[in-house]
Residue, then its C-alpha position, 0 to 999 in steps of 0.5 A: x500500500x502507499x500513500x501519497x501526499x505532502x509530509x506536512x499535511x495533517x491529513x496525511x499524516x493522520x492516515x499514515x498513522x493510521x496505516x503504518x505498513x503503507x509507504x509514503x511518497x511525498x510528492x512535494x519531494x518526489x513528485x507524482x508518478x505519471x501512471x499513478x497521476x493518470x490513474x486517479x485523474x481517470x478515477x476521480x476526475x476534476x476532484x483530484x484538483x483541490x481547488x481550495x488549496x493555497x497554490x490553487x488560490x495564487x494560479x492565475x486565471x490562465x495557470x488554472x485554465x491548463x488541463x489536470x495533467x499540466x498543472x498536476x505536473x508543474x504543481x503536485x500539491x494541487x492533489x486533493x491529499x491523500x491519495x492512496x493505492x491499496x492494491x490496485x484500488x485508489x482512495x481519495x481523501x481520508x473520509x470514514x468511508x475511506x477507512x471503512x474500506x480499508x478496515x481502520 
C-alpha cells in the first residue's frame, strides 16, 4: 500500500498513522508518478484538483485554465491529499468511508 501526499499535511499524516505498513511518497519531494497521476485523474476526475488549496488560490486565471495533467505536473500539491493505492484500488481523501474500506 502507499500513500501519497505532502509530509506536512495533517491529513496525511493522520492516515499514515493510521496505516503504518503503507509507504509514503511525498510528492512535494518526489513528485507524482505519471501512471499513478493518470490513474486517479481517470478515477476521480476534476476532484483530484483541490481547488481550495493555497497554490490553487495564487494560479492565475490562465495557470488554472491548463488541463489536470499540466498543472498536476508543474504543481503536485494541487492533489486533493491523500491519495492512496491499496492494491490496485485508489482512495481519495481520508473520509470514514475511506477507512471503512480499508478496515481502520
Amino acid at each position: 500500500m502507499k500513500i501519497y501526499g505532502i509530509k506536512t499535511c495533517d491529513t496525511c499524516r493522520k492516515a499514515l498513522k493510521a496505516l503504518p505498513a503503507a509507504d509514503f511518497v511525498d510528492v512535494r519531494a518526489e513528485g507524482l508518478p505519471d501512471d499513478v497521476r493518470d490513474a486517479a485523474l481517470a478515477a476521480f476526475g476534476d476532484a483530484f484538483i483541490n481547488t481550495r488549496s493555497t497554490t490553487w488560490r495564487g494560479m492565475s486565471e490562465d495557470e488554472r485554465a491548463n488541463s489536470p495533467v499540466e498543472l498536476l505536473a508543474a504543481q503536485p500539491t494541487l492533489m486533493k491529499r491523500p491519495l492512496i493505492d491499496a492494491d490496485g484500488t485508489l482512495y481519495l481523501g481520508w473520509t470514514k468511508d475511506v477507512q471503512a474500506a480499508l478496515g481502520v
